[in-house]
C-alpha positions as CSV (number, residue, x, y, z in Angstrom):
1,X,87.0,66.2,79.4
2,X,89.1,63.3,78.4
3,X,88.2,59.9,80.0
4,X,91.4,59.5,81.5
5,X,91.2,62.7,83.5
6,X,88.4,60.8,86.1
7,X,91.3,59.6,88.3
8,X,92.4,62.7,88.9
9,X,89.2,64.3,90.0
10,X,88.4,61.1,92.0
11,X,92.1,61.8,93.9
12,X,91.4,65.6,94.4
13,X,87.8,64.8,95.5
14,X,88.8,62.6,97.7
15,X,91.7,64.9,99.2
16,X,89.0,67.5,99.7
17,X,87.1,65.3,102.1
18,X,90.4,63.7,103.7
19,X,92.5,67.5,104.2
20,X,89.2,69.7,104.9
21,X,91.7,72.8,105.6
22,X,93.6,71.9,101.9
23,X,95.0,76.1,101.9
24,X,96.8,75.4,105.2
25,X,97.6,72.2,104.5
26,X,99.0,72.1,101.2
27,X,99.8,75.9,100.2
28,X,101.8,76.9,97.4
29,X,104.8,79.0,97.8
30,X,105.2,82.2,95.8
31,X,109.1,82.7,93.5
32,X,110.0,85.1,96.0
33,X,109.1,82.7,98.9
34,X,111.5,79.9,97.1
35,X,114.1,82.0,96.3
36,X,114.4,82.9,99.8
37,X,114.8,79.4,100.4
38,X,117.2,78.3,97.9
39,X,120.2,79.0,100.8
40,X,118.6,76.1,103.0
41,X,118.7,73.5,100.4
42,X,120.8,71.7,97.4
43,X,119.0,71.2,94.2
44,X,118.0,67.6,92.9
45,X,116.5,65.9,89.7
46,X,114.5,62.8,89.7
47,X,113.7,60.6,86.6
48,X,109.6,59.4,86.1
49,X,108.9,56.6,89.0
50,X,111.8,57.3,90.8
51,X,111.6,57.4,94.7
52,X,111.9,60.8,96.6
53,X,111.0,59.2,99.6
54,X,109.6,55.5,101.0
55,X,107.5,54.5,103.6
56,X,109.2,53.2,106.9
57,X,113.1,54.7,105.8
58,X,114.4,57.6,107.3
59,X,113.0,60.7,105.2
60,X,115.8,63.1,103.4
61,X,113.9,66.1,104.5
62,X,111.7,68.7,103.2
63,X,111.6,68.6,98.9
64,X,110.6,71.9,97.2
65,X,108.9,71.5,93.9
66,X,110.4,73.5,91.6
67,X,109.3,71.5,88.1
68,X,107.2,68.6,87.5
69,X,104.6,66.6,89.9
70,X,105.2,63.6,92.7
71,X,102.3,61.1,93.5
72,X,101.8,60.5,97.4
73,X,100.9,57.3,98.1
74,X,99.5,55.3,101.2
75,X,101.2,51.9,101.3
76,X,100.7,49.4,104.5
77,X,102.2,46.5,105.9
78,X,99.6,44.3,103.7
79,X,100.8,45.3,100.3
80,X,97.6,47.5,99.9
81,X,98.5,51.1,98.2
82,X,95.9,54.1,98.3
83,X,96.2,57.3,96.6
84,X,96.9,60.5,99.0
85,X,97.6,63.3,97.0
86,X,99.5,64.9,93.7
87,X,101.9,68.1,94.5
88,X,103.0,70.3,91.9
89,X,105.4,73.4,91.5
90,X,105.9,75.5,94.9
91,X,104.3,72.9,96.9
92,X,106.4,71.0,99.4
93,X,106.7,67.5,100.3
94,X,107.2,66.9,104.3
95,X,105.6,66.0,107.5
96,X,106.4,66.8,111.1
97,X,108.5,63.4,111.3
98,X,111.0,65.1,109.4
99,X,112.2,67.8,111.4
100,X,114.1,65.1,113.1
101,X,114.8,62.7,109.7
102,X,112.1,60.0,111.1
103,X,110.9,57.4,109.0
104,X,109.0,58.4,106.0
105,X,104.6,57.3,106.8
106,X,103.8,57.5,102.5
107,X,105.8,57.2,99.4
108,X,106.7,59.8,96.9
109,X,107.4,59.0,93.7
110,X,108.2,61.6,90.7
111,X,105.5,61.6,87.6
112,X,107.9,62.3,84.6
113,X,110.5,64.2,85.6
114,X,110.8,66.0,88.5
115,X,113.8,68.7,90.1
116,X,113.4,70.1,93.7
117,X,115.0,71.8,96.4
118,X,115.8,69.5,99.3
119,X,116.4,70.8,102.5
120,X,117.7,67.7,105.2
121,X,116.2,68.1,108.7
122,X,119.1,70.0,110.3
123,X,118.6,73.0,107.3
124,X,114.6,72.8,107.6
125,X,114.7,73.6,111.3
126,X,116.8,76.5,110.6
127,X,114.6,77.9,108.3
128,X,111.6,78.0,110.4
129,X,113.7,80.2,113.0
130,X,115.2,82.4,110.4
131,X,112.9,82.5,108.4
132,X,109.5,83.3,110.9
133,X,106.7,83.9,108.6
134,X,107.4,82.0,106.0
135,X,108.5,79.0,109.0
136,X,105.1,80.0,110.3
137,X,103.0,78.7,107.5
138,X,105.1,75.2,107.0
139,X,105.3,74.6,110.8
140,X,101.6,74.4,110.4
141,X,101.0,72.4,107.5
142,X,103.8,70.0,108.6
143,X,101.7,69.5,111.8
144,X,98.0,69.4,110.1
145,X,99.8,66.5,107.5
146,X,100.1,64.7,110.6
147,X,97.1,64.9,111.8
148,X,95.8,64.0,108.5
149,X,97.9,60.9,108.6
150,X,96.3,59.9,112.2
151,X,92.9,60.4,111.2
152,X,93.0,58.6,108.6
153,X,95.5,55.7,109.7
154,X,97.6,56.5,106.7
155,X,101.6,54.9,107.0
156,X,101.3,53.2,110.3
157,X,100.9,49.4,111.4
158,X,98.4,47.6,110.9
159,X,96.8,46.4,114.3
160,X,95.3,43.0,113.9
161,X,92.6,41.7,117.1
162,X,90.0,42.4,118.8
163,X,89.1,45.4,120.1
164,X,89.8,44.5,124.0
165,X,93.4,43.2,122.9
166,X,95.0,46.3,121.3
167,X,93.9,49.2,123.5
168,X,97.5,48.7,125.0
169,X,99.5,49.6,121.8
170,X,96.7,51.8,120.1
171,X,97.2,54.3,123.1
172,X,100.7,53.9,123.2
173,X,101.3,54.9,119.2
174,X,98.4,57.8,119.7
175,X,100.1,59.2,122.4
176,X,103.1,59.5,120.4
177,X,101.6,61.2,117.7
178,X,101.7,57.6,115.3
179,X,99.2,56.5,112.5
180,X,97.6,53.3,113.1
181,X,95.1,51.1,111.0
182,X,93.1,48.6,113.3
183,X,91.5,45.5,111.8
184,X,89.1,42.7,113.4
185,X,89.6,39.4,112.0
186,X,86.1,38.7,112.6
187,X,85.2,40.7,110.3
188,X,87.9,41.7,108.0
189,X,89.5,38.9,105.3
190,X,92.8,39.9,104.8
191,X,93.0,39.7,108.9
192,X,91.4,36.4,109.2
193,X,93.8,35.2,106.3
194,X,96.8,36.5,108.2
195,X,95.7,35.3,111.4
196,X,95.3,32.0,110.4
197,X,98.5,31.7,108.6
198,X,100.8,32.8,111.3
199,X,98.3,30.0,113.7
200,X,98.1,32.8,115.9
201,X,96.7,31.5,119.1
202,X,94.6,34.5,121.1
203,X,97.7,35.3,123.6
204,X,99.5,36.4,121.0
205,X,97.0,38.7,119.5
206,X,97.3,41.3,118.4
207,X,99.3,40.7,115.9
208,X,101.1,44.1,114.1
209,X,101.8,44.4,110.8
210,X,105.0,47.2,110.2
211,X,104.9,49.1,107.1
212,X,108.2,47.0,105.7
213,X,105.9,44.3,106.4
214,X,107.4,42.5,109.6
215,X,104.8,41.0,111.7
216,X,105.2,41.3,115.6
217,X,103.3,39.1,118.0
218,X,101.8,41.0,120.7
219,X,104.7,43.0,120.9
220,X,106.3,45.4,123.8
221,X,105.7,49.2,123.5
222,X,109.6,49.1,122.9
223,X,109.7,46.0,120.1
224,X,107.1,47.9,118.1
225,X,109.0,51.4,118.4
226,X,111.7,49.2,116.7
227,X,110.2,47.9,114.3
228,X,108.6,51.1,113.2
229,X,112.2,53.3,113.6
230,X,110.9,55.7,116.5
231,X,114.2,54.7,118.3
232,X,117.3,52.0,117.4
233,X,117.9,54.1,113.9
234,X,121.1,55.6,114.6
235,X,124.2,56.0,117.2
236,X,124.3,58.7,119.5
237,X,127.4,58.9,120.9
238,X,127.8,62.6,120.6
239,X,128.4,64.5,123.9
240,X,125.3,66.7,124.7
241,X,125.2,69.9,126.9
242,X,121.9,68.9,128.4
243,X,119.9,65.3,128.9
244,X,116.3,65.4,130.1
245,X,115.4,62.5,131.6
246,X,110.9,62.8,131.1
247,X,109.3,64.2,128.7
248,X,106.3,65.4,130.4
249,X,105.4,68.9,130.7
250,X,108.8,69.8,132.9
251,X,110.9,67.9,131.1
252,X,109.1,69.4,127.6
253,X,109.5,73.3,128.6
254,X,113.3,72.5,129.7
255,X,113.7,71.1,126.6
256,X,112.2,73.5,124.1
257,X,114.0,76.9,126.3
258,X,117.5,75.3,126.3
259,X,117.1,74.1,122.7
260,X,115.8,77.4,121.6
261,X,118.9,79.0,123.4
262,X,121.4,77.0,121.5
263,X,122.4,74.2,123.9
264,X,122.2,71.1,122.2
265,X,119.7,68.8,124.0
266,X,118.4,65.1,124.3
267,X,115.2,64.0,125.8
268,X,114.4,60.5,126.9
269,X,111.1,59.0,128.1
270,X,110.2,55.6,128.5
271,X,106.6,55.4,127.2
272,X,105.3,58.6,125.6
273,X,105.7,62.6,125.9
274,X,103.3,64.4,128.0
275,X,103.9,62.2,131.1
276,X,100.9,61.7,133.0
277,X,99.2,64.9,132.4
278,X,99.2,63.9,128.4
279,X,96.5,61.2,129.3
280,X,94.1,64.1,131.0
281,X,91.4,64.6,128.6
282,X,90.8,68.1,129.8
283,X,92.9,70.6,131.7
284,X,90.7,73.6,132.8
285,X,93.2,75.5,134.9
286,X,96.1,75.9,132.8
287,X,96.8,80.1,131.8
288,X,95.8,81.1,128.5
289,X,93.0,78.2,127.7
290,X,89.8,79.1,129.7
291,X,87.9,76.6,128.0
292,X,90.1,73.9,128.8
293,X,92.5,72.1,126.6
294,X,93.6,68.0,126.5
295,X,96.7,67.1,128.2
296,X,97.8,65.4,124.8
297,X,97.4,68.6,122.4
298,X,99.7,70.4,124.8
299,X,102.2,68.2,125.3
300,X,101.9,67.6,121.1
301,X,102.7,71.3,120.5
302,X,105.7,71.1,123.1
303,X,106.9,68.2,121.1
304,X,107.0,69.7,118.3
305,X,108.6,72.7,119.3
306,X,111.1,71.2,121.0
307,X,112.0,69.7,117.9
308,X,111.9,72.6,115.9
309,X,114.7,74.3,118.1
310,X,116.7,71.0,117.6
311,X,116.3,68.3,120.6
312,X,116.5,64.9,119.8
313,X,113.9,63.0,121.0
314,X,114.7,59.6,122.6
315,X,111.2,58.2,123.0
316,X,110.7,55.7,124.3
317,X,114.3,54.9,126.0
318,X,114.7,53.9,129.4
319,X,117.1,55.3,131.5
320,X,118.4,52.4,133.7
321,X,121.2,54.1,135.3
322,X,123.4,57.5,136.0
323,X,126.8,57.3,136.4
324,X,128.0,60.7,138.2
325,X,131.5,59.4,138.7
326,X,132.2,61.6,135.5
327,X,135.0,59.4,134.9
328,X,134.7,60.3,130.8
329,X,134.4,64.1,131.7
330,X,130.7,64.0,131.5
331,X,127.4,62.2,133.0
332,X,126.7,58.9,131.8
333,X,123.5,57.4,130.8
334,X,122.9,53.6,130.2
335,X,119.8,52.8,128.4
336,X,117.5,49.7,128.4
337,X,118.9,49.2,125.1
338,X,122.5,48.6,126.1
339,X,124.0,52.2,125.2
340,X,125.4,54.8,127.0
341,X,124.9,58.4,126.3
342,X,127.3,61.3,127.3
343,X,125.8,64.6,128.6
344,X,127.6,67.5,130.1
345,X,124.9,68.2,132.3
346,X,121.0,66.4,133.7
347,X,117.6,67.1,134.3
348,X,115.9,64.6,136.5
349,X,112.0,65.6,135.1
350,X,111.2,61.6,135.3
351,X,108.1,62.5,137.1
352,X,106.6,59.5,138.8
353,X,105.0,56.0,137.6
354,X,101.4,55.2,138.1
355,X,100.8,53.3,141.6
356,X,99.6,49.8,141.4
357,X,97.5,48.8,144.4
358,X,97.3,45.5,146.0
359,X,94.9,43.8,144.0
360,X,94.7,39.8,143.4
361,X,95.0,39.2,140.1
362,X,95.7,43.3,138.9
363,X,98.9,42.2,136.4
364,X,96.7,39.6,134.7
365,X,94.3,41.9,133.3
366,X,96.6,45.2,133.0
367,X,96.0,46.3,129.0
368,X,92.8,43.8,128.8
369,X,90.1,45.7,131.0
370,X,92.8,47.3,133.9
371,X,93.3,51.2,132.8
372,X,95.4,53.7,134.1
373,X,94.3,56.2,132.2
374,X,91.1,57.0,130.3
375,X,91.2,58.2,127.0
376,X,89.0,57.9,123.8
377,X,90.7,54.5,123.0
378,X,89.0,53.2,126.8
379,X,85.6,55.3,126.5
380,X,85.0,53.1,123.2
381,X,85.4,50.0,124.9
382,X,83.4,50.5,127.9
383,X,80.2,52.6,125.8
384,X,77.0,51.7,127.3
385,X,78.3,49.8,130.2
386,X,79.0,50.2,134.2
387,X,82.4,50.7,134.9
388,X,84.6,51.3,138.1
389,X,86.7,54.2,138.9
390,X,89.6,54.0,141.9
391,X,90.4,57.7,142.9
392,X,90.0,60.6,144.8
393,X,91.8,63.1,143.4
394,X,91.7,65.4,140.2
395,X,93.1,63.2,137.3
396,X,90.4,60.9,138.6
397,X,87.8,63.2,139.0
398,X,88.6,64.5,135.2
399,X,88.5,60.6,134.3
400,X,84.8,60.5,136.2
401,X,83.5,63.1,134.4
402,X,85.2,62.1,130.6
403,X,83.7,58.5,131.0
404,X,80.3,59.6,132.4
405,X,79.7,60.6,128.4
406,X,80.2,57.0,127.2
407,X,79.1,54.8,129.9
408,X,75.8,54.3,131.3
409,X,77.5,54.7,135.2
410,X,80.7,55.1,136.5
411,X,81.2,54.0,140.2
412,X,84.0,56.0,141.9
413,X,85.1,54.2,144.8
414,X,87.1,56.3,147.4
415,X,88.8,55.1,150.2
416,X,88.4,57.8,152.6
417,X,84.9,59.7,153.4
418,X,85.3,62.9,151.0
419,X,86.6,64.5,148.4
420,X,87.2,67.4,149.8
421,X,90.5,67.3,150.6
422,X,91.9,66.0,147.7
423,X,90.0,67.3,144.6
424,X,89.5,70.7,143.4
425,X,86.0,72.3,144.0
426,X,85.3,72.8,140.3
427,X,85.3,68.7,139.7
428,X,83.4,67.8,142.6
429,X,80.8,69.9,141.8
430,X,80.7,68.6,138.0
431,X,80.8,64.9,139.8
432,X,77.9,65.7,142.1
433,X,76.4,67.5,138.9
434,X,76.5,64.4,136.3
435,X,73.5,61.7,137.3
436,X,75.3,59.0,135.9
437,X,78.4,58.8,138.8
438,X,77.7,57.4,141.8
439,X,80.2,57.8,144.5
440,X,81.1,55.0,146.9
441,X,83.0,56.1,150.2
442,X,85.5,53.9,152.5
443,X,85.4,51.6,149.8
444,X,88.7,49.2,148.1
445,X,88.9,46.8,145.3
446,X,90.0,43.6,146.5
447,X,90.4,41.3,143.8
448,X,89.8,40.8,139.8
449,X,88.2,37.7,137.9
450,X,87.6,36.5,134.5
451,X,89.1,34.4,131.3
452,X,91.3,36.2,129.3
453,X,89.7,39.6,130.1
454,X,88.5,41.1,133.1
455,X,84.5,39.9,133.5
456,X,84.3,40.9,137.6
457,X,86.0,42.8,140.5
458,X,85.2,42.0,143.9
459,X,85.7,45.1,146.7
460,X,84.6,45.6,150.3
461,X,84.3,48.6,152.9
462,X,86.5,49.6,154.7
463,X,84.1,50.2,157.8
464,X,82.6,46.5,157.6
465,X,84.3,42.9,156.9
466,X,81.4,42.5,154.3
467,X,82.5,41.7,150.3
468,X,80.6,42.6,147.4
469,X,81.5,42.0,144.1
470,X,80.3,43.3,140.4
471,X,80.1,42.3,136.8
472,X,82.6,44.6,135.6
473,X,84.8,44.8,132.2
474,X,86.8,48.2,132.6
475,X,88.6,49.3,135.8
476,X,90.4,52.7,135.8
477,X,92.6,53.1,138.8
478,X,94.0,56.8,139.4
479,X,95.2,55.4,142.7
480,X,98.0,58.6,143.0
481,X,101.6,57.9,141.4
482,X,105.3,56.9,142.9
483,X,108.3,59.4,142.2
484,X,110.6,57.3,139.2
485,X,113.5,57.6,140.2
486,X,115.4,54.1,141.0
487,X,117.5,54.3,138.3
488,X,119.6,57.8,140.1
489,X,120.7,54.7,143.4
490,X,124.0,54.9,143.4
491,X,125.0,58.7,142.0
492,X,124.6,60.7,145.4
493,X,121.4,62.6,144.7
494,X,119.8,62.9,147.6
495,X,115.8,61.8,147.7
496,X,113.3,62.8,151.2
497,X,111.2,59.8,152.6
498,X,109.0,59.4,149.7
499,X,111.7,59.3,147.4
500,X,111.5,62.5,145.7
501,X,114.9,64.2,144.6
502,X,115.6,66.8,147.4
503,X,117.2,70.5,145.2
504,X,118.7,73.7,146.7
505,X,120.7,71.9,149.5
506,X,124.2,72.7,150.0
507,X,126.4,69.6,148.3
508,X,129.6,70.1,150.2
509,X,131.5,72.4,147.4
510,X,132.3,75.1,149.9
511,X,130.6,78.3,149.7
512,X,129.0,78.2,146.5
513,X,125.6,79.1,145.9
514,X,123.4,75.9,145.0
515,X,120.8,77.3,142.6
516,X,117.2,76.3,144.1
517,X,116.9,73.1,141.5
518,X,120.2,72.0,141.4
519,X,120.4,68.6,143.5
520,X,123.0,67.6,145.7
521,X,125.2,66.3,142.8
522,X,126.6,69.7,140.9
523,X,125.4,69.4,137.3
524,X,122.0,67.6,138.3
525,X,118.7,69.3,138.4
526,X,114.8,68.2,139.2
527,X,112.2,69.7,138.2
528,X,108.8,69.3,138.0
529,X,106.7,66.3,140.5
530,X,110.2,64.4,140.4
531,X,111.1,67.2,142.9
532,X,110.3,67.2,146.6
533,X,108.3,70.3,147.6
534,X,107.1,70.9,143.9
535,X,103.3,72.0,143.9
536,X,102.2,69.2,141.2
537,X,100.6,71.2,138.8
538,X,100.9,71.3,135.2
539,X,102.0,75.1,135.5
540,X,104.1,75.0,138.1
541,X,106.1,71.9,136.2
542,X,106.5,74.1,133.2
543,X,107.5,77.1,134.8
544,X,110.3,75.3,136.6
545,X,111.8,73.7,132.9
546,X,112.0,77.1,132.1
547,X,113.4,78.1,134.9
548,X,116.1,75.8,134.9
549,X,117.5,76.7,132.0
550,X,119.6,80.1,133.5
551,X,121.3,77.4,136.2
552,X,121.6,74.6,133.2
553,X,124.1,78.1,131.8
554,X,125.6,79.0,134.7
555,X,126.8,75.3,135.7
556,X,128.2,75.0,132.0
557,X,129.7,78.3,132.1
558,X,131.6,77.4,134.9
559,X,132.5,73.7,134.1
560,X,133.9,75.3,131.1
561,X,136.2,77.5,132.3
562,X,139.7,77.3,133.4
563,X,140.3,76.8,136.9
564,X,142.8,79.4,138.5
């Protein structure tokens, strides 16, 4: 074998080790497979070196090899490039990202010349409906390339600190589905080097290094979604039939039944999809998964579908504000960004935002040792130590029992006497099960201490005036949530005392029926824990975004047609 073939076989070695299910992941298509998908796409031609695709710019689409071979390369924010793979005739080039023309995670470039199909976003999702086996076997690949990507940290930032400092950014690109590379300066050279040239001082660790290699200062969730081209990348001022404000399970199912019936849809979120029941790390009474399955791989395959029936996703976007006057002919939407979006109709599916109890000190150690959720990010800072867990109820019982693998104890303090009442019977007896949680009754946290992360928390009884306090670095607090829905003041929708949206009442247009999750402004619907009366479940919130699909088509039947 000639001596310059060892590259190659050191590339396909290591793509064995790095794509352990290579078929699915890479397969080649047969003739007859890319005939059938010559009506999708437009042919092109590349010359040796030349770009098909670059990291951090929008990706074209899908590219069909039909002649010649394209290198895929890892290249990072720090000028370092790694080998990924070599494709070949009837292999594809595409991840997930670009069902929806995201930003590109690798680079592609053509090895001698190269000519391909390319099918743009809008023609690849219309394949894999018409075309369903064939859609079958690239919906999967496109979604185990991801996965490949996240594993291995391949085309994301670079996340420079220690490991305390990032948790808050590494959980907020994981739960959107985003490759990530994390480095300690104390132990990492190019870091240090970095570090000390910016004269980074610790409160503005970490630093982030973007693909196009713009370095952020301990940015917001928001600044790094910019920089990275999850949102900002385009206008939107089309007018949509349907805007979902929540992307967690409600807002998801509403999203993927209405996209799949044709209604062109846009979901917003403010953080991350999957809404609070993405952060479970087990959901055991779901149908259909009787051994359980994560709140984030759930809400990942709703993502995806929804995409693959053609919703935008606006993530994360804030919704600030809904005008009703419908002064345009449709429902406005002002964004945190500035803009304002047009929809014909809404879904309120905004869920509620995690409750912050009265704590000295809680906002000066939120993201640096104050968690409100616990997920594999958390359980690897707090391995082998005591920790503290505020809750009662079953995303905090699901927390108790995920952290009593890593930690050496986990204290759940309650604040009334039981559990009973508030957890399902399956977790408490799991909690009274595991040795390592101990269970404090009539208990509160009080206050927090430390330097720049949280070293102690001080609590007391509730039944004496005594204080205690413990040397303590992680405290999770699944203290029950808040229904989000400030930004509808001012439109009419009516919410009960706790402020959840109130559906199904009669709105004052005569004798017309008001479907059951219609609110009491015609056009706007709630659905899932958003909704007073809604039973908080994972099922039941998915079962009503499907279900409000048939009114989202009656109301824009009926707004379309002509008055008599």
């Amino acid at each position: 074998m000639a001596a310059d073939d060892t590259p190659t076989i050191n590339r396909l070695t290591a793509t064995a080790y790095a794509f352990p299910r290579q078929e699915q992941t890479f397969p080649t298509l047969t003739s007859f497979e890319i005939e059938r998908m010559r009506r999708f796409g437009e042919p092109r031609s590349y010359g040796d070196g030349e770009a098909l695709f670059e990291t951090g710019k929008p990706g074209p689409g899908m590219f069909v090899i039909l002649a010649g071979h394209v290198a895929i390369t890892q290249r990072d924010g720090l000028g370092r490039v790694t080998p990924i793979i070599d494709q070949g005739p009837g292999q594809f080039l595409a991840e997930i990202g670009q069902l929806s023309g995201r930003p590109a995670l690798v680079d592609g470039h053509a090895e001698g010349a190269v000519e391909a199909l390319l099918l743009p976003p809008e023609r690849l999702r219309a394949l894999l409906v018409a075309e369903a086996d064939l859609g079958e076997r690239i919906m999967r690949a496109l979604i185990l390339r991801r996965v490949s990507l996240i594993q291995g940290g391949a085309g994301g930032p670079v996340l420079i600190g220690a490991a305390g400092t990032m948790a808050r950014l590494q959980n907020f690109l994981a739960r959107n589905g985003q490759p990530q590379h994390v480095l300690d300066p104390d132990t990492d050279k190019d870091a240090a080097d970095l570090v000390a040239r910016y004269s980074v001082s610790r409160a503005e660790l970490p630093l982030v290094v973007a693909p196009n290699g713009t370095v952020l200062r301990n940015p917001s969730e928001t600044a790094l979604a910019m920089a990275l081209g999850m949102i900002g990348g385009k206008k939107h001022d089309k007018l949509y039939d349907v805007a979902v404000v929540g992307s967690g399970p409600a807002g998801l199912a509403t999203a993927v039944y209405a996209a799949s019936e044709g209604l062109s849809v846009a979901v917003f979120d403010s953080r991350a999809y999957g809404g609070q029941a993405g952060a479970s790390m087990r959901i055991e009474n779901y149908l259909g998964f009787p051994t359980g399955i994560s709140g984030q791989a759930l809400a990942g395959r709703a993502f995806n579908q929804a995409q693959k029936f053609g919703a935008e996703m606006l993530i994360p976007v804030s919704i600030k504000a809904l005008d009703c006057s419908k002064t345009s002919g449709a429902f406005a939407l002002a964004t945190d960004c500035g803009h304002t979006l047009r929809a014909k109709s809404v879904v309120v599916a905004s869920g509620a935002r995690y409750r912050r109890p009265e704590i000295d000190n809680l906002d000066a150690y939120e993201g640096r040792g104050v968690w409100y959720w616990a997920s594999p990010i958390e359980a690897r800072l707090c391995a082998e130590q005591e920790v503290v867990l505020v809750g009662g109820g079953n995303s905090a019982g699901q927390a108790a029992v995920y952290l009593s693998a890593h930690a050496r104890k986990v204290i759940m303090m309650i604040r009334g006497g039981g559990l009973g009442a508030s957890m399902s019977r399956y977790l408490i007896e799991r909690i009274e099960a595991t040795p390592n949680i101990d269970l404090v009754f009539n208990a509160e946290v009080i206050g927090l201490e430390g330097a720049e992360t949280l070293e102690r928390v001080r609590w007391k009884s509730r039944l004496a005036p005594d204080e205690f306090s413990l040397d303590i670095r992680n405290l999770f607090l699944f203290v029950g949530a808040d229904p989000a829905t400030g930004w509808l003041d001012g439109c009419g929708v009516e919410v009960d005392r706790g402020g959840f949206v109130l559906t199904g009442k009669q709105n004052g247009e005569g004798n017309r029926a008001v479907p059951l999750l219609e609110t009491t402004v015609p056009g706007v619907f709630a659905v899932g824990d958003v909704r007073s009366g809604s039973v908080k479940r994972v099922g039941g919130a998915i079962g009503e975004g499907a279900q409000v699909v048939a009114a989202l088509h009656g109301y824009l039947a009926d707004a379309a047609s002509p008055s008599l």
